[in-house]
N, C-alpha and C positions, 0 to 999 in steps of 0.2 A: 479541888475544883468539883463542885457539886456535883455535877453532868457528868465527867470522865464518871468520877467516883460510882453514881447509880449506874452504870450502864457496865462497868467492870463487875460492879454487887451482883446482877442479875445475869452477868455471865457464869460466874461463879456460884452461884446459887442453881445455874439451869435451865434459867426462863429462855434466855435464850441460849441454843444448841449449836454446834458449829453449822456454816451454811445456813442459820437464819440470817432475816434480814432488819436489822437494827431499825431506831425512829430519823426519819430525816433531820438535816437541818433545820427545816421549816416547821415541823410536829415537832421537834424538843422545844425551839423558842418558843412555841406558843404553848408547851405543856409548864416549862419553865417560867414564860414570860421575861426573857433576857433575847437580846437583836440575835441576829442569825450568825455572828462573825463571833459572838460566845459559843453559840455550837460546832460551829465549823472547826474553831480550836480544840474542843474536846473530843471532837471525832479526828482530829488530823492528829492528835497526841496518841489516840489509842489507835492509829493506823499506823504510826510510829514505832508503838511497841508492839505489831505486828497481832494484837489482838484483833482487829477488824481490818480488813480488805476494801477500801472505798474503790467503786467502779463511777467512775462519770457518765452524768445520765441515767445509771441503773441506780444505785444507792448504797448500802455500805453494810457487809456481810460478816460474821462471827469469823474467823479466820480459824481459830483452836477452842478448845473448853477447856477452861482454868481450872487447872488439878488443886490450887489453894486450897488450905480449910476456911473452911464459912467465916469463921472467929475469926480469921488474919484481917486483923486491921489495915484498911486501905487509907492509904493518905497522900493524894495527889495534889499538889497548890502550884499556881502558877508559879509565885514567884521560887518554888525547888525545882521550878523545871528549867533546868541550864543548859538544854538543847539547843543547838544553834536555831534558827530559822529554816525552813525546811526553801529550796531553791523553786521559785514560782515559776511558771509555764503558763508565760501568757499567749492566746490565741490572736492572730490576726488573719481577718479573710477580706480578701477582696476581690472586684470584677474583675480585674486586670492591672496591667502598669502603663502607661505610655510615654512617651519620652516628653510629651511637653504639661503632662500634671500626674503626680502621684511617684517617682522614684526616691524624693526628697521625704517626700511624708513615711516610707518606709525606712529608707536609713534613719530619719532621728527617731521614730519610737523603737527601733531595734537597738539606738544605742543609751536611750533613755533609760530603756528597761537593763541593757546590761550593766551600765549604771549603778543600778539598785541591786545587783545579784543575780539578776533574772534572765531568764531567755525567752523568745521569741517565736514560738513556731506561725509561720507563713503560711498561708495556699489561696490559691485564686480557684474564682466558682467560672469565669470564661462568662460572664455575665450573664449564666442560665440559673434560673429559680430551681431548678429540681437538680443542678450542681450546686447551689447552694446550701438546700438542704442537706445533702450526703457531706459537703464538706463541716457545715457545723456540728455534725453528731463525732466525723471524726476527729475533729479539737479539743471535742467533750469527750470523747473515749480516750484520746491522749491524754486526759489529767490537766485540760488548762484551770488555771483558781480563776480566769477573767479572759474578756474577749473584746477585741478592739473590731466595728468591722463598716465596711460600707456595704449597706445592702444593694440589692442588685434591683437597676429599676424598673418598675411596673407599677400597674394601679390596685395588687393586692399584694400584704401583707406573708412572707413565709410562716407557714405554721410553728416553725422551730423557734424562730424571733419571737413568737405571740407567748408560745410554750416559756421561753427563759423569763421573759417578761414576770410574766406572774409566776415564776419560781424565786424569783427577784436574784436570779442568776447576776453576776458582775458583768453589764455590758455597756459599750460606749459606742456610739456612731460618731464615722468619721465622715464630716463631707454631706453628711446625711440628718433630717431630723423628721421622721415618720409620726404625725400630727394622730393623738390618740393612744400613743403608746410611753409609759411611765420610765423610757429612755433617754440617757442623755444625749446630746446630737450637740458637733462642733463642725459648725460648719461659717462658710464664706455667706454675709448679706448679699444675696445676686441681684434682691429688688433694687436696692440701692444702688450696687456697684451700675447697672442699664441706666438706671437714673441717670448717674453723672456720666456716661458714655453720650446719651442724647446731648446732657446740659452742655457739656465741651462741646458737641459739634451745633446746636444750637447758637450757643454764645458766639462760636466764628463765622456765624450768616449762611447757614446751613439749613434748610427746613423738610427738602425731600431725604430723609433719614429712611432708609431700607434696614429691614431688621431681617437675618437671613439665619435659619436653626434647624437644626435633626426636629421629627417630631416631639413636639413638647408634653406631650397626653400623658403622664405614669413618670414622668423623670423632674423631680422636684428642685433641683437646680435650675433647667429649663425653664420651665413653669415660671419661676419667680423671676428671671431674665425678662421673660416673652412681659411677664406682668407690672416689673419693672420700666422696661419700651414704655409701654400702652399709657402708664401713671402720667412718666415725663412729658407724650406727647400733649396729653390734655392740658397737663400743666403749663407747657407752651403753647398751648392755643393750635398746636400743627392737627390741621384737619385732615380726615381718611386714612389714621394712622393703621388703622386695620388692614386698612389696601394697600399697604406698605410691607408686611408680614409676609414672609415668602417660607414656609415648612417643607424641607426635603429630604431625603433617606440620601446623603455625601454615600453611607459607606456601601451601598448595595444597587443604587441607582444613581452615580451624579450625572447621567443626559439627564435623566427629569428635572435635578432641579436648575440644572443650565438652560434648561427649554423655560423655566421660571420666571428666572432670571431676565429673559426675554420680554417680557410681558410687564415686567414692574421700571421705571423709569427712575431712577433716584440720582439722588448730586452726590449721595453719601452712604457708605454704607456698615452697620454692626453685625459682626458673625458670632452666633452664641458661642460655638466650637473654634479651635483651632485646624480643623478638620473642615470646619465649612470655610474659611479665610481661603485657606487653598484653593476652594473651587470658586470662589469669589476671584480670587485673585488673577486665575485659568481665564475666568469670562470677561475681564475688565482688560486682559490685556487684548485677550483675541478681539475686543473691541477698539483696541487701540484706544482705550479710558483710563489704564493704570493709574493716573497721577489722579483720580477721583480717593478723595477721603475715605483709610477705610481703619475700623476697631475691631479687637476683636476681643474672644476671654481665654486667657491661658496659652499664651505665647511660649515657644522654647528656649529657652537662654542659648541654648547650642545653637541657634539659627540667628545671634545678633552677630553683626558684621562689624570690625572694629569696636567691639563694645557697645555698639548704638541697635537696637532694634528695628527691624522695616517697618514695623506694624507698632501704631500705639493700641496698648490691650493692656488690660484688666489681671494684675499679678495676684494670684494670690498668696496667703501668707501663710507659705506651708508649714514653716517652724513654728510657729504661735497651734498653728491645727493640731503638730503631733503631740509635742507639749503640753496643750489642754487638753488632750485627751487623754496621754498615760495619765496626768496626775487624778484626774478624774475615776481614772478608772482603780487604780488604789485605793480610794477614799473608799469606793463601794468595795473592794474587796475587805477591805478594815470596818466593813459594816457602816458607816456614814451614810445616813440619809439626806438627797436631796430633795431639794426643794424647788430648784427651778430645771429644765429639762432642756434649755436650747442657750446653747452656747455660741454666739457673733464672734467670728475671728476677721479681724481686719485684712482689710486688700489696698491695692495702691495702683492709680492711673500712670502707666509707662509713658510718656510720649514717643511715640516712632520717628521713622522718615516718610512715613503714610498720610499724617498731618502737619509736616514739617512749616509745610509753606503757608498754611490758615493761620489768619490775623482775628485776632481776638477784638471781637466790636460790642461784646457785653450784651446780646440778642435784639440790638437795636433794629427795627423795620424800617426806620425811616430812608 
């Protein structure tokens, strides 16, 4: 192998002295001109045989000086190298878990990956940017080869994301797909999925559609929900659909957005959250309204009753999510380039006992 071969020569030679610091990944392939997954191999072979010391995040240091004679012929080839595979450490970080989206997506890439031989290390950032950052340097100081992760949302970018980015570090968004950046992101259509949340309740002679969400400014989920609503209503012709939009803080404030709630009149209504249904749900009974239509996204399965859901809401497809994202994230650890950056994972309309009783009249006005 050329690479190992030079970089062993020039240890043995001198150039480099123990405690130097070797050429990156990214400086051999482009001194070589071979992908970066040809380097990676030649520095994981010579951290193998304990010549160099690879630090993650720092770079990959002489470990000994080779006492050889100069003349000792060196000859390393892939195919004599009958080492097993060295056992991967893949990284996953996330915001949080909660019990009605995200425990499913963690069991299967954890058994995906062991699967394959691999292991899993975990940590959650508690959905702070500057826990974020501390925790992706310690995943990368742990030795992960790849990183599975949902960033944490806002309307800027963490510097460590931007950093691997154009390190062309192995990384995958889960959930997530941050618009400008040469990451893959596997996430749920949410414009879509609001779509057909209105067209259902549209179709059953429904036009006061209330659309009810955490602030939507920085959380790209949202966003496409909120823009999703807004698409459908024009599409149906429902006028003042803006004035229908009710934004409140559920988990730090819900008097405010039950004082909201007050002020907006609807026949029907969609909660972006699992989280906002509940306080939806709070103010439509103290209204003595419950039997009003109501949707929401990311229903608990622990919360259906005999098998049947109270609430028709928006499932998504957490298996297909985790799925496309380990495999994905292989492909770049094996040096594969892609070429497309956003990955659509399918979702699926539940019907509840929340719309049980709406007849479908095809959005007929007459």
């Amino acid at each position: 192998m050329k690479i190992y071969n030079s970089i062993l020569s020039q240890i043995q030679l001198g150039f480099y002295q123990a405690g130097d610091r070797v050429p990156s990944e990214i400086e051999l392939a482009e001194a070589f001109n071979v992908s970066r997954i040809t380097t990676k191999r030649a520095l994981d072979m010579l951290a193998q045989q304990q010549v160099i010391v690879r630090k993650r995040g720092k770079g990959s240091y002489v470990a000994w000086q080779n006492q050889l004679a100069e003349d000792q012929p060196v000859d390393v080839t892939e195919e004599k190298d009958a080492s097993p595979r060295p056992i991967r450490k893949i990284g996953m970080v996330v915001p949080g878990v909660a019990n009605t989206y995200g425990l499913e997506i963690l069991r299967l890439v954890e058994k995906s990956v062991r699967q394959r031989g691999d292991v899993v290390l975990i940590a959650s950032t508690d959905g702070s940017l500057a826990e974020e950052a501390a925790v992706i340097q310690r995943t990368l100081d742990a030795g992960v080869d790849g990183l599975l992760m949902t960033p944490v949302n806002g309307q800027h970018y963490n510097e460590p994301i931007i950093r691997l980015s154009l390190e062309q570090f192995p990384i995958v968004f889960i959930d997530r797909h941050l618009p400008g950046l040469p990451i893959p992101g596997v996430y749920t259509d949410n414009f879509a999925a609001a779509k057909e949340t209105v067209a259902y309740l549209f179709e059953r002679g429904l036009r006061r559609i209330v659309f009810v969400t955490p602030p939507t400014r920085g959380t790209a989920s949202l966003e496409q929900r909120l823009a999703g609503y807004l698409a459908a209503c024009a599409e149906f012709g429902i006028a003042n659909a803006e004035q229908m939009v009710i934004e409140g803080d559920h988990y730090h404030n819900a008097e405010q957005l039950l004082e909201k709630l007050n002020e907006v009149e609807g026949d029907a209504y969609i909660s972006s959250e699992h989280g906002v249904e509940l306080v939806v749900a709070e103010w439509l009974a103290n209204q003595e309204e419950l039997d009003k239509p109501r949707i929401c996204f990311d229903y608990p399965k622990s919360s259906y009753v005999d098998g049947e859901p109270s609430v028709t809401h928006i499932q998504q497809d957490e298996a297909t999510m985790a799925k496309t994202a380990v495999e994905l994230l292989y492909q770049l650890i094996e040096g594969e380039k892609m070429e497309a950056f956003q990955f659509l994972s399918p979702y699926t309309l539940i019907e509840g006992k929340s719309t049980k009783n709406l007849a479908f009249d095809g959005g007929n006005t007459s």
